[in-house]
N, C-alpha and C positions, 0 to 999 in steps of 0.2 A: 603241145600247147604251152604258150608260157606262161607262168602264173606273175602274183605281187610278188614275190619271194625272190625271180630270176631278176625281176626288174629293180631292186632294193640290191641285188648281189653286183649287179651291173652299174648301177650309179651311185653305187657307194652310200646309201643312206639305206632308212630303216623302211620296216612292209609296210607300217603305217605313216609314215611321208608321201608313199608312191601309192597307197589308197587314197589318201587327200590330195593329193594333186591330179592322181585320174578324177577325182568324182569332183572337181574347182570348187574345193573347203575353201569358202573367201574367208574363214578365219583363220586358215596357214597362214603362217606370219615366215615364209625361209627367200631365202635369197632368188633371184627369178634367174641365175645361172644351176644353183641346184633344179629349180622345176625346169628347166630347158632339158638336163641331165636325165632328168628322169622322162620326159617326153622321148627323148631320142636314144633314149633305151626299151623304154613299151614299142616305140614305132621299129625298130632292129628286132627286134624279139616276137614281132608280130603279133602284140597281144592284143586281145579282144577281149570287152567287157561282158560278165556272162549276165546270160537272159535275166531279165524280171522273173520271169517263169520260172529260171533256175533256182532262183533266192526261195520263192515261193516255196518250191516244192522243200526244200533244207528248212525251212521254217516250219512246214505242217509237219514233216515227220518230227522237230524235235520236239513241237507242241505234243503230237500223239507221245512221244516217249514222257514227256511230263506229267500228262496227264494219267499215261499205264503205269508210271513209276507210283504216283500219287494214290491211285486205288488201291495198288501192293499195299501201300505200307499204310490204309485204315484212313489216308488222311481226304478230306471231302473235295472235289472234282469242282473247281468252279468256271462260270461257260467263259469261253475267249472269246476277242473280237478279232480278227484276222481283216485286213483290206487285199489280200490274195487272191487273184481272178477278176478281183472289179477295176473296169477301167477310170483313169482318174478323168474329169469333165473341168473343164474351164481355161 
């Protein structure tokens, strides 16, 4: 599977160019031959954007390690708000 990293080694620019131009940052400001570059190396490379789900789950555990790290060391647990799991309406 290919990740931002192949697609950045492939169209000559950096991971986070070819994170903003996958996810259309209309605040990139780069040339629309570099974003073509970088489209037609994600679409050769066959990449696919991973799940919301995915993100999700990388998010809760690194909140649980935040908060397990934060117990250790005496300092007070305070609650999070997470939008994880809920669908967004509108």
């Amino acid at each position: 599977m290919a990740t931002i990293k192949d697609i950045a080694e492939r169209a000559g620019v950096s991971s986070a160019t070819v994170s903003r131009v996958l996810n259309h940052d209309e605040t990139l400001n780069v040339q629309e031959s570099t974003r073509k570059r970088v489209m037609e190396a994600a679409e050769e490379l066959e990449y696919t954007m991973p799940s919301p789900r995915k993100k999700c789950k990388k998010l809760k555990i690194g909140i649980f390690r935040l908060l397990f790290s934060g117990r250790r060391a005496g300092r007070p647990v305070l609650p999070l708000h997470s939008s994880c799991g809920k669908e967004e309406t509108g």
